[in-house]
C-alpha positions as CSV (number, residue, x, y, z in Angstrom):
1,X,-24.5,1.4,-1.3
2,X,-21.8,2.3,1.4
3,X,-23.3,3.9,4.8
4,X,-21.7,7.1,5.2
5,X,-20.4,8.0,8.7
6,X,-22.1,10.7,10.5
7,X,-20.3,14.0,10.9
8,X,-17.9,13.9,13.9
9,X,-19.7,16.6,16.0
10,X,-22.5,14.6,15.6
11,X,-20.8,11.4,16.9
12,X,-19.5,13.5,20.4
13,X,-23.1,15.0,20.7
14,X,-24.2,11.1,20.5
15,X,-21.6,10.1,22.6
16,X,-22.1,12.8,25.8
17,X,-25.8,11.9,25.5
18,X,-25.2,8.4,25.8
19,X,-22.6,9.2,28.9
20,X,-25.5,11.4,30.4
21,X,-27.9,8.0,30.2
22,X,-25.1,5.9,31.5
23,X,-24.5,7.6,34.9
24,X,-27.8,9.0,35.6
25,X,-30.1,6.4,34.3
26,X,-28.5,3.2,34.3
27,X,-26.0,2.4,36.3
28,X,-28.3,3.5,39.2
29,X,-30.6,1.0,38.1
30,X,-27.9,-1.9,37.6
31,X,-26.0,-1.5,40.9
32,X,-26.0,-4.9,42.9
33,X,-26.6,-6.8,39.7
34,X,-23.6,-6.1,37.5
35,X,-19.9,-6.3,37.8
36,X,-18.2,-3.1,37.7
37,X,-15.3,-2.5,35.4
38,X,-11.8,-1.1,37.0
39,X,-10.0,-1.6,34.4
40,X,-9.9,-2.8,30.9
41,X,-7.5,-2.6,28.3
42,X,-6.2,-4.3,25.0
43,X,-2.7,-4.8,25.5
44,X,-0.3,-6.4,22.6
45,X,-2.7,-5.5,20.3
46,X,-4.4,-9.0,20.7
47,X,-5.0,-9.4,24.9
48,X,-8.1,-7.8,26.8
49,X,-7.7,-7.8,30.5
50,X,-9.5,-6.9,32.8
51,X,-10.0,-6.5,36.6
52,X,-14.0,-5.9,37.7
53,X,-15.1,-5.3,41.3
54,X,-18.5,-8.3,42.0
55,X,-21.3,-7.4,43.6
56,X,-21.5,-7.8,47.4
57,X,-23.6,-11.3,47.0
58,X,-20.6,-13.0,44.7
59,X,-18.2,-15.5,47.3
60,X,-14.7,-15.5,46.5
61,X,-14.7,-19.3,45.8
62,X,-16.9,-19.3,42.6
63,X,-16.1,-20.6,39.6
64,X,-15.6,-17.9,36.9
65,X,-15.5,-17.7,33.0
66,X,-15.6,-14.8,30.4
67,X,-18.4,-15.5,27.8
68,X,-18.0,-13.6,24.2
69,X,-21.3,-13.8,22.4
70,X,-22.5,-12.1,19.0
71,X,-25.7,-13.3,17.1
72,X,-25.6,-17.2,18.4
73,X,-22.0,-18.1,18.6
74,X,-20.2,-18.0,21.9
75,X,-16.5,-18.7,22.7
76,X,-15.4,-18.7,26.8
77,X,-12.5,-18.4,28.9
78,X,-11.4,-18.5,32.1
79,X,-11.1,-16.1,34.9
80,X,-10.1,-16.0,38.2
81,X,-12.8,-14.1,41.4
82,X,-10.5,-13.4,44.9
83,X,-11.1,-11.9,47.7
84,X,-9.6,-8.6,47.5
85,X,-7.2,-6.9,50.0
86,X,-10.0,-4.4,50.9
87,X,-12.3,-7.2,52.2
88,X,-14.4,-7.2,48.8
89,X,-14.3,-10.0,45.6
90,X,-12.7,-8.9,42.3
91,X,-12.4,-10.6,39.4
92,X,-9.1,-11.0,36.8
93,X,-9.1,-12.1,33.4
94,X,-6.8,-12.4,30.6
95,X,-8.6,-13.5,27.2
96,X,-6.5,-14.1,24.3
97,X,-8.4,-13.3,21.0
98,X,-7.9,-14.5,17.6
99,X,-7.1,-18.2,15.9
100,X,-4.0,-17.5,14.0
101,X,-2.1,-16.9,17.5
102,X,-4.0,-19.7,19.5
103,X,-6.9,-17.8,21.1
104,X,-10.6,-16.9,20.6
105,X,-11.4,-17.3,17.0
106,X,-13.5,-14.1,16.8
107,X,-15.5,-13.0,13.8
108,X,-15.9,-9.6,12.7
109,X,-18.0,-7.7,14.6
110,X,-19.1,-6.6,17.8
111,X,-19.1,-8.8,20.5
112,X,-20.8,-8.6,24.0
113,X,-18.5,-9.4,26.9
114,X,-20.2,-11.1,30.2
115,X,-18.9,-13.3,33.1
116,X,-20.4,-16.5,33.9
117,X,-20.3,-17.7,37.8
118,X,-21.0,-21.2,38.8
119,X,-21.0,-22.7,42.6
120,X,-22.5,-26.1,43.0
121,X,-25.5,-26.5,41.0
122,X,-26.0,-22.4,41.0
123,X,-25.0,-21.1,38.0
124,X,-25.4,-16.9,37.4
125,X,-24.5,-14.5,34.1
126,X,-23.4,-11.3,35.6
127,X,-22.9,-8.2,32.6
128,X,-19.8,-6.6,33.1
129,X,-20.1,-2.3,33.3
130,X,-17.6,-0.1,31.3
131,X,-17.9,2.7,33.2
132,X,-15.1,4.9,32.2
133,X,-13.5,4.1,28.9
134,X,-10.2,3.7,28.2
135,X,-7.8,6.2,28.0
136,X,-4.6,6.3,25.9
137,X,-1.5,7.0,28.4
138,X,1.6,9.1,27.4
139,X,5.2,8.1,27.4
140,X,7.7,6.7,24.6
141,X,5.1,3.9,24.0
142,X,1.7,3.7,23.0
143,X,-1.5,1.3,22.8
144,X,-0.8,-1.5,20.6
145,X,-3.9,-0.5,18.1
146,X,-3.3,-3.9,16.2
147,X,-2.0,-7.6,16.5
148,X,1.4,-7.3,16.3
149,X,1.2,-11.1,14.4
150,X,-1.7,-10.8,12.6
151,X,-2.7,-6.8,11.9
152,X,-6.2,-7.9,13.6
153,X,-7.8,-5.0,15.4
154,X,-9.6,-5.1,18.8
155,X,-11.4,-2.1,20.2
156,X,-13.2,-2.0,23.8
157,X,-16.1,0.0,23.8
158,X,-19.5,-0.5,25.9
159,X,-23.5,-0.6,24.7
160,X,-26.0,2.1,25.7
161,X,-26.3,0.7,29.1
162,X,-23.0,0.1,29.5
163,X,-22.3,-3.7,29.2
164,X,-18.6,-4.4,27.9
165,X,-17.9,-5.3,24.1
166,X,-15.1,-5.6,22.1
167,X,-14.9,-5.0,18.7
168,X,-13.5,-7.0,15.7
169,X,-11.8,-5.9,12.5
170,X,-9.9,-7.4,9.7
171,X,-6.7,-5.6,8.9
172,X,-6.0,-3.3,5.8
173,X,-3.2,-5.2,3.3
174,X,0.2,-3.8,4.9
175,X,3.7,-4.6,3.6
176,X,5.7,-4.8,7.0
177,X,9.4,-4.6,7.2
178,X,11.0,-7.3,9.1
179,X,14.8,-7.1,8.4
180,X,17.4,-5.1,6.2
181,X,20.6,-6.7,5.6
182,X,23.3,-3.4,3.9
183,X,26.1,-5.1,2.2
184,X,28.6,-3.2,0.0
185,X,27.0,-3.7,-3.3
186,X,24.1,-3.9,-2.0
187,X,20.9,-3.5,0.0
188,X,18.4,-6.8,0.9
189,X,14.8,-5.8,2.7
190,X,12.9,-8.5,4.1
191,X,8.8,-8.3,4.4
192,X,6.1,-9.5,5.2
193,X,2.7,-9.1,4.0
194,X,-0.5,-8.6,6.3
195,X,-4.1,-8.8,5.7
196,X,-3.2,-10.3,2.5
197,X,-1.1,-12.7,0.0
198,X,0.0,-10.9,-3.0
199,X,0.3,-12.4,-6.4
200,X,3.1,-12.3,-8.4
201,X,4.3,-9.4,-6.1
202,X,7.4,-6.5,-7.1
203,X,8.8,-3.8,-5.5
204,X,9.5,-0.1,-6.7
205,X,12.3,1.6,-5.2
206,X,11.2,5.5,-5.9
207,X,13.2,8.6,-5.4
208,X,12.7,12.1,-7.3
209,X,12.5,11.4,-10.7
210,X,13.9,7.6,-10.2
211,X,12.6,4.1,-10.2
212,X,14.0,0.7,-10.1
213,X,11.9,-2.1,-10.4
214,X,12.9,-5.6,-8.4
215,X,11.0,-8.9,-8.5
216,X,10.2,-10.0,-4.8
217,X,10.7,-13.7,-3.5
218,X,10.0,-15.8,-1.2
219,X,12.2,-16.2,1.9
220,X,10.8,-18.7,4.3
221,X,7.9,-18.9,5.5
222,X,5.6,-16.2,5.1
223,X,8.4,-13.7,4.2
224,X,9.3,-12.1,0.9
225,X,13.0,-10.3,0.4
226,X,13.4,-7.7,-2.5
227,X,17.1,-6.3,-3.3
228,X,18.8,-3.5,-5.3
229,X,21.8,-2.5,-6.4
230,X,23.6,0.4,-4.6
231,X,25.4,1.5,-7.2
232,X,22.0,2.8,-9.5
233,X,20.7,4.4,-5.8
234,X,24.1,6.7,-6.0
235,X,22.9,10.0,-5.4
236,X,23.2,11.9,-9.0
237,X,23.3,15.5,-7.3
238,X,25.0,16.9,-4.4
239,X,22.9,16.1,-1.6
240,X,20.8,13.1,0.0
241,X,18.5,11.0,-2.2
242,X,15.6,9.6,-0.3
243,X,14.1,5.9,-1.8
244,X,10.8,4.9,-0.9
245,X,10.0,1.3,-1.8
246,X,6.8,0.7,-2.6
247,X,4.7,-2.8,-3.1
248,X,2.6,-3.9,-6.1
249,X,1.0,-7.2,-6.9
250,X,-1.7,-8.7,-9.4
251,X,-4.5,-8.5,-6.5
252,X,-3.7,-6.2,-4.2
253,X,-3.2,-2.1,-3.6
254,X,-0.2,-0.6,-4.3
255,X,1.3,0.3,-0.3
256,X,4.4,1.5,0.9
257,X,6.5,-0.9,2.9
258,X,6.8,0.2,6.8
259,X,6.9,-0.7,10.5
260,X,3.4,0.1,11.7
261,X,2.5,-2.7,14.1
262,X,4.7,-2.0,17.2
263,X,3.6,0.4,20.3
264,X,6.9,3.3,20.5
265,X,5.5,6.8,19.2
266,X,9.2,7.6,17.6
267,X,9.6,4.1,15.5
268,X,12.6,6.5,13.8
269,X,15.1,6.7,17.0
270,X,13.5,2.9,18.6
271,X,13.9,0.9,15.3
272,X,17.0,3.0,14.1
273,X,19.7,1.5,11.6
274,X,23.6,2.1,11.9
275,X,24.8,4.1,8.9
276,X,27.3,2.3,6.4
277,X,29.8,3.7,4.2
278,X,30.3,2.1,0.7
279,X,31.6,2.3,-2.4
280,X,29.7,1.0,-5.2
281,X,31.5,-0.2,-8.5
282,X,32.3,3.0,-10.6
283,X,30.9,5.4,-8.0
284,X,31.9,7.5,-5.5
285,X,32.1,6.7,-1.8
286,X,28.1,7.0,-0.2
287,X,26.3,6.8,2.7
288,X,23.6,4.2,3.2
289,X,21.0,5.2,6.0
290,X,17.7,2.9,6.0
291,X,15.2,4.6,8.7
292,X,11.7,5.1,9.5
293,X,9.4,8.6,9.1
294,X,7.4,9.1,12.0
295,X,4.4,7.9,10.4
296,X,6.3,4.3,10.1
297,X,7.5,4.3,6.3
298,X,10.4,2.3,5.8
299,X,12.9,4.8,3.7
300,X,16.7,4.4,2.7
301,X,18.8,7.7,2.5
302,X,21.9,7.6,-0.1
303,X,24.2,10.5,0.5
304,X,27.2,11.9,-1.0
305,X,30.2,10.9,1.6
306,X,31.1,14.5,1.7
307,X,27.6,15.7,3.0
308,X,28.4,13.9,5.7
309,X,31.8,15.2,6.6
């Protein structure tokens, strides 16, 4: 049976009561014997860093490591304890997760983050304290939320006494656009595939009332390519026609292709396409316009050449 989530007042109530036991019960109580978190962040989707003030008994000459651990297994990286410019010892660290791109091979899950400090024969595990959270910033870009390579997810979050921890999930099957090639008869859109390999895969271009159906193959490694004919994407009417293309396979969902795996909050104006004019065979002259909607949905526009006059 799947576990239903708990309503999301309840979750905030949980959280506040958890920040309330956090501050005023155990940090208090852990000061002195834990490092303290200044920052922490999952950048490119797939990197945590993080920069942690040490206690006042840790010498700037230790040796230092980042431990991951979750039910028995273990995986360890380096990091790097300095005397800071304010007289005190900080620590840097830069773990790369995930075995497809060369770093931690995580499972899924939710794994406890500590640093390990060795001098001589002494050798000390020292939690690492989330105190504040992270918080998204503003601007043109964003968080990554995924691994741009792999669609892997990687979420900081901290325990009930605040210890650091990351958390692991597999991606949801995406179709991700990776190049669109316009000629003047017609249009090629190469994809890729994440969180998945689809079987005997085909694309649907779909626009009101319309379908055209095209076989997808493989284009080098990892990379399928689907194309139409712009002469049967002619607009019939006066105005615009807007095709959505759209991915089926033996095993997998149905999903619309897209760009979803990037950081810009406007993937419309950042990833935007130059507009071609063309003239299919035993059509009138059109305009071909492949774009992104701001939720990421890859999307060609045909319009009449007069609209756009």
């Amino acid at each position: 049976m799947k576990r239903r989530r708990p309503p999301r007042a309840l979750r905030r109530r949980a959280a506040r009561v958890r920040s309330v036991l956090l501050r005023r019960y155990f940090l208090p109580r852990r000061q002195g014997r834990a490092a303290v978190l200044r920052y922490a962040a999952v950048l490119d989707g797939q990197t945590v860093n993080l920069h942690a003030r040490m206690p006042h008994w840790v010498r700037p000459d230790e040796n230092a490591r980042i431990e991951l651990r979750r039910r028995g297994r273990r995986h360890t990286t380096g990091a790097r304890v300095y005397a800071d410019h304010d007289g005190g010892v900080a620590m840097d660290a830069a773990i790369l997760l995930g075995q497809d791109v060369s770093g931690l091979p995580l499972t899924p899950g939710r794994w406890k983050i500590r640093l390990r400090l060795s001098h001589g024969l002494r050798r000390r595990a020292l939690p690492l304290l989330l105190v504040d959270l992270p918080v998204p910033y503003g601007g043109p870009t964003r968080p990554m939320e995924a691994s741009a390579a792999t669609g892997d997810r990687y979420r900081l979050g901290r325990g009930v006494t605040g210890s650091a921890q990351v958390t692991f999930s597999r991606p949801q099957p995406s179709a991700e656009v990776v190049r669109v090639h316009v000629t003047h008869s017609q249009v090629d859109v190469t994809f890729r595939v994440v969180g998945g390999e689809p079987q005997t895969p085909s694309v649907e271009f779909v626009a009101s009332g319309r379908r055209l159906a095209a076989s997808a193959e493989r284009y080098g490694d990892g990379l399928w390519q689907v194309s139409a004919p712009l002469h049967l994407m002619a607009p019939l009417r006066d105005r615009a026609e807007q095709w959505d293309l759209v991915l089926g396979s033996d095993n997998l969902r149905t999903m619309r292709l897209g760009r979803r795996l990037h950081d810009v909050r406007n993937p419309g104006r950042v990833f935007a396409y130059r507009q071609t004019a063309v003239t299919p065979v035993g059509r009138h002259p059109m305009l071909v316009l492949p774009r992104y909607t701001p939720a990421g949905n890859f999307r060609i526009q045909c319009s009449p050449m007069t609209e756009a006059v």
